[in-house]
N, C-alpha and C positions, 0 to 999 in steps of 0.2 A: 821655594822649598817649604813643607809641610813642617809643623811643628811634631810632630811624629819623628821622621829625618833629622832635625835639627835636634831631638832629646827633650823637648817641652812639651811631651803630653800630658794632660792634666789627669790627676786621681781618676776625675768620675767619667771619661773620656779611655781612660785604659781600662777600669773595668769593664766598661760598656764594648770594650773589644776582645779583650781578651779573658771573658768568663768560659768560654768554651774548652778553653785551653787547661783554666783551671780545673772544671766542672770533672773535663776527663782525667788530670792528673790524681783529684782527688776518687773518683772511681777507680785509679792503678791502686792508689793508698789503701782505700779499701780491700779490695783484694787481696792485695798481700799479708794485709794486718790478718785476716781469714787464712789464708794460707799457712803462716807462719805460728797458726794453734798448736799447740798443743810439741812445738819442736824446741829446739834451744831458746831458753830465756834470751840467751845475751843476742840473739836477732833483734828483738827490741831498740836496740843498740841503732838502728839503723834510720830509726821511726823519725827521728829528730834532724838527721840529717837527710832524710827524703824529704819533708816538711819544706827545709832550708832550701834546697835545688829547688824545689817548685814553686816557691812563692819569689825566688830569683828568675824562673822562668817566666811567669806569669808578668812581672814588673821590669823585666829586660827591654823590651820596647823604650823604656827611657833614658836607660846609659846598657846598652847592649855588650860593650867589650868589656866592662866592670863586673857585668854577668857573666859573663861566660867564663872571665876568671875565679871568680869567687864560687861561679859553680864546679868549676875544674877543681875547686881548690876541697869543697866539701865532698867529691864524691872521690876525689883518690885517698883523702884523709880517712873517711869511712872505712874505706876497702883494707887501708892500711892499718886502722883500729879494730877489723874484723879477724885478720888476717894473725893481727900479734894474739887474740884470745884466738886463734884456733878452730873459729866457728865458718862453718858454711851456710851457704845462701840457699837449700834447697829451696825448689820454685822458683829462687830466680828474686833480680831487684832491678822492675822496668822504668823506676823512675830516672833513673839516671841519665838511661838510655832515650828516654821519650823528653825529659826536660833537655837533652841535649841535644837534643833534634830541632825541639823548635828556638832553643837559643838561638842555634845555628842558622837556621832559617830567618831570624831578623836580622843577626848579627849581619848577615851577607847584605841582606834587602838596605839595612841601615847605613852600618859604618864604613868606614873608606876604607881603599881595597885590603892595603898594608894589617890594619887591624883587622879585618875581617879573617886575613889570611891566620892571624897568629891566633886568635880566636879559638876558629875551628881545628884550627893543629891542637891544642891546647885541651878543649874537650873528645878529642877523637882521644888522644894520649890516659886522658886520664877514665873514658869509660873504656879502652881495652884496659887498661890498669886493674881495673875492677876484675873484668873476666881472668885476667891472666893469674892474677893472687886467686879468685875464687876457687880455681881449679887445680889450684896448688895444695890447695886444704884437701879435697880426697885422696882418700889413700889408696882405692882402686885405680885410680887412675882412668875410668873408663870413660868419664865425664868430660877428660882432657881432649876435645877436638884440633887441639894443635896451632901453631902461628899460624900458619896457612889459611885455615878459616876464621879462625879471629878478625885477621885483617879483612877477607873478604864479606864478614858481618858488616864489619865497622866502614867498610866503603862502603858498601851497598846502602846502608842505615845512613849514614852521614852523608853520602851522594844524593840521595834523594832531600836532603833538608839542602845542600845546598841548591842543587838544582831548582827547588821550591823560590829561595830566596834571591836564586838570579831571574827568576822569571817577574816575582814581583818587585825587584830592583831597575828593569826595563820596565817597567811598568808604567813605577813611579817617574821614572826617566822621560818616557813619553809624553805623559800627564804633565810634566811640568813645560814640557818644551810648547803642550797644547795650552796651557794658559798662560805661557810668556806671549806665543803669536796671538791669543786672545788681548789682552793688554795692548801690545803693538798696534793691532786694529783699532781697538778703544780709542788709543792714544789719537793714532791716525787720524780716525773720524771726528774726534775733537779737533784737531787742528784744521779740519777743511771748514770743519762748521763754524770754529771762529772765523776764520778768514775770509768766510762767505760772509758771514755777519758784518766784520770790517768792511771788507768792498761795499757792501749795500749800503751803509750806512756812511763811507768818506767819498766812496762817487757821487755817490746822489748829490750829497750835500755841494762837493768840491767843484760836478757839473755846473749845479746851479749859479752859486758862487763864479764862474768864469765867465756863462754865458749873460749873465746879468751885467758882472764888469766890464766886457766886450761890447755890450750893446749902449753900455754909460762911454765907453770911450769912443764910440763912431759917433756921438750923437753930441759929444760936449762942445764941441764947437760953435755949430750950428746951434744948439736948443742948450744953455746949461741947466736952467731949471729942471727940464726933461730929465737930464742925465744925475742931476742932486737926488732928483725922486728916487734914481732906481737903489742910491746908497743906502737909505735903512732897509730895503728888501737885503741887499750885500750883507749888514747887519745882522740883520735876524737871522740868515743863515749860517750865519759863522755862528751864532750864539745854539741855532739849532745842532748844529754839528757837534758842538762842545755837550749838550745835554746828552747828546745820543752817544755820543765816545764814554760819560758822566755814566749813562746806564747799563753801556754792555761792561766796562769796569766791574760795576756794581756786582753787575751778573754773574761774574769772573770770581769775584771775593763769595758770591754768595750771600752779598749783603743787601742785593737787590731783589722787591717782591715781584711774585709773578703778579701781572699784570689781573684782574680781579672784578673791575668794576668797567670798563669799560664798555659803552651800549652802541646799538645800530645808531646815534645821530653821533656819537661823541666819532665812533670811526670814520662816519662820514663827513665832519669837521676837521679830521686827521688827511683823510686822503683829497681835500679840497686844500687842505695850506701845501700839501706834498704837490700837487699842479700848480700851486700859485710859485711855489718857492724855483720850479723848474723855468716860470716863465715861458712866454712865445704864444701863439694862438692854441689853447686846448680846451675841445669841448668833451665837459665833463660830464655823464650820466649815473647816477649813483640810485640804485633801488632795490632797498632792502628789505623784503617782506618776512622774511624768518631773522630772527637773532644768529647771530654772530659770536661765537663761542670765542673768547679773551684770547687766547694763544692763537686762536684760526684766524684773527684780525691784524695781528700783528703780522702775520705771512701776506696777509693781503696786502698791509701797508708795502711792507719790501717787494711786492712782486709790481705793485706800482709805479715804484720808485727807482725801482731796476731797470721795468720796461719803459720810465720814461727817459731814465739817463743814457739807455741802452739807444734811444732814437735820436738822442740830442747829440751824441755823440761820435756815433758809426753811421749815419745814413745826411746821407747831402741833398740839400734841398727842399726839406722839412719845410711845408704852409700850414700843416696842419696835423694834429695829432690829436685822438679822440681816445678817449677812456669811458669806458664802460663797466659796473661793477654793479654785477645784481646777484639775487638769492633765485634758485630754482632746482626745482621740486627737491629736495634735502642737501641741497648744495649752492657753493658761492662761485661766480663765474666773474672774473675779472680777464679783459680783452681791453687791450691796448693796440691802435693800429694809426700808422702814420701814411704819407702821402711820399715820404721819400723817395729818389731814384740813387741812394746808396744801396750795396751788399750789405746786410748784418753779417760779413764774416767772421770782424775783429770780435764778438762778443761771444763765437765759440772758445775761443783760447782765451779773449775777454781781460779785459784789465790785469793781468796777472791770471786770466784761466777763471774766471769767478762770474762770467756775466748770463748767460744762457746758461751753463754748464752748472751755476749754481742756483738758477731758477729752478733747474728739472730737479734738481738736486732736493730742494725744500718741497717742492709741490708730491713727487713721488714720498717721500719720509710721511708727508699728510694723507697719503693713500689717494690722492688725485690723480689729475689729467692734465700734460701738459705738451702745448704746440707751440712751433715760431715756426715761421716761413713768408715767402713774398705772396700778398695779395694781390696778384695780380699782373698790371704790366709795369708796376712801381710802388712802391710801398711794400711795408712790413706789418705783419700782426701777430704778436703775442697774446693765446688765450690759454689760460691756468683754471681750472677746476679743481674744487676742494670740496672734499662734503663736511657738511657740517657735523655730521654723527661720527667726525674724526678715521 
């Protein structure tokens, strides 16, 4: 809800909206003050309390039913002060009727339905009030157009302000249901982009981690040495797991920087421990002739990391799996292809829904290109395209 709606507009915020409103009331003002030369002094009489109605209209946007009483309350009081001296309104007094027009028109737009109802009863009552004593003052009578078009003034005048203020009461109604589903979406696409983040960063790791402790325990028998080796690899990736949980945290609080300094060797020192920590036979090609923009490297690492846990995981049979990661002509091409004779199907629904589904996910966001499919009469190849100019 808008701070309008709620009654917390600021000063320089309501005049900046509603000068228009004054601009014309004080043009009624004038007028009348012209009009009203050279007739009964005690007209005068009225000046103070037009004043009053209109700078109630003008500042009603912030407590609207307050307005609209306290204008009800000065312009039947006036009529009633005019009314005991005896004096007429010749030409007429349109502020009352035009401050209560647009009262109404907020009152409707703003306050809830109950008080908007008593509101507008309230100033319809009190500018017929006015007409009705005005007309009571001539002694012709001729002036007197009777209940009948009184009310039909006062509908017409007063129908039209509210109609005004239920059109812009739906309005506001719409507008607000359109940035609740704005938010919702926000929200939404936060939570796919954490959890894409998560998956990338505790499969990779946890792959790694299993397929290393799997290959130490067929092997400890036979070889223990062998199998001790592969323990501080097990090590380091738990410790990597923990850094990398350490920094989307960070990222989380906000308390982490974006990444800044990193170069075309430091990534390709990045994406060479990301194949080591996977394990198994992988030949690595890494060739970087254009720089590597910090945030476009970091997608490179997870799309690595994805596609190598993505083959270690869902395709059976795996001798060999090649990585490829080069710069060409204003773009980075990173292709991952294995020798499998498994389906990659489990990585459309993927770990929780995250495996493929959140590769195209990040690469399309980078204004990229992204494929997966069988190579052939076995095997799998993941290639993602990103330009570097973002």
């Amino acid at each position: 809800m808008s701070r309008v709606e709620n009654g917390y507009l600021g000063w320089r915020t309501l005049a900046r909206r509603q000068w228009p409103l004054a601009g014309a009331l004080v043009l009624i003002i004038g007028a009348q003050m012209v009009s009203w030369r050279g007739l009964e002094p005690g007209l005068w009489l009225l000046l103070p309390a037009d004043l009053i109605i209109a700078v109630l209209a003008v500042v009603s946007p912030r407590r609207p039913f307050d307005a609209a009483l306290a204008s009800s309350i000065a312009t039947a009081g006036s009529s009633l002060a005019l009314h005991g001296l005896h004096l007429i309104r010749i030409g007429g007094d349109f502020v009352p009727l035009a401050a209560g027009m647009a009262i109404t028109a907020i009152l409707v737009r703003q306050a809830p339905r109950g008080r908007a109802v008593i509101g507008t009863v309230l100033l319809i009552v009190a500018w017929s009030t006015t007409q009705f004593l005005d007309r009571q003052n001539y002694s012709d009578g001729q002036a007197n157009f009777g209940l009948p078009n009184l009310i039909s003034i006062a509908v017409f005048f007063f129908g039209l302000a509210v109609g005004t203020g239920l059109y812009f009461r739906a309005r506001d109604r719409d507008r607000r249901k359109s940035e609740a589903a704005s938010v919702a979406a926000a929200q939404q696409a936060e939570r796919l982009a954490l959890a894409r983040e998560l998956h990338d960063v505790v499969a990779h790791y946890v792959t790694g981690i299993v397929v290393h402790s799997q290959a130490a325990e067929a092997i400890v028998d036979q070889n223990p040495d062998a199998a001790r080796q592969v323990l501080p690899i097990i090590t380091a990736s738990g410790h990597e797991a923990l850094a990398a949980m350490r920094r989307l945290v960070g990222t989380l609080r906000g308390t982490e920087a974006s990444p800044t300094s990193r170069d075309n060797d430091e990534l390709s020192a990045q994406i060479k421990r990301t194949v080591e920590q996977v394990g198994g036979p992988v030949r690595l090609d890494v060739q970087l002739s254009e720089t590597v923009p910090p945030e476009l490297a970091q997608s490179v690492i997870r799309l690595v990391q994805e596609s190598l846990t993505n083959s270690r995981k869902h395709a059976a049979g795996v001798n060999r799996i090649d990585v490829d990661v080069r710069t060409i002509d204003g773009s980075v091409r990173v292709q991952v292809s294995d020798d499998g004779t498994g389906q990659h199907t489990a990585p459309v629904g993927g770990s929780g829904g995250f495996g493929l589904v959140g590769m195209r996910e990040r690469v399309e966001l980078l204004g990229g290109q992204f494929s997966a499919g069988p190579n052939g009469a076995s095997g799998w190849t993941v290639v993602a395209e990103l330009p570097l100019g973002g």
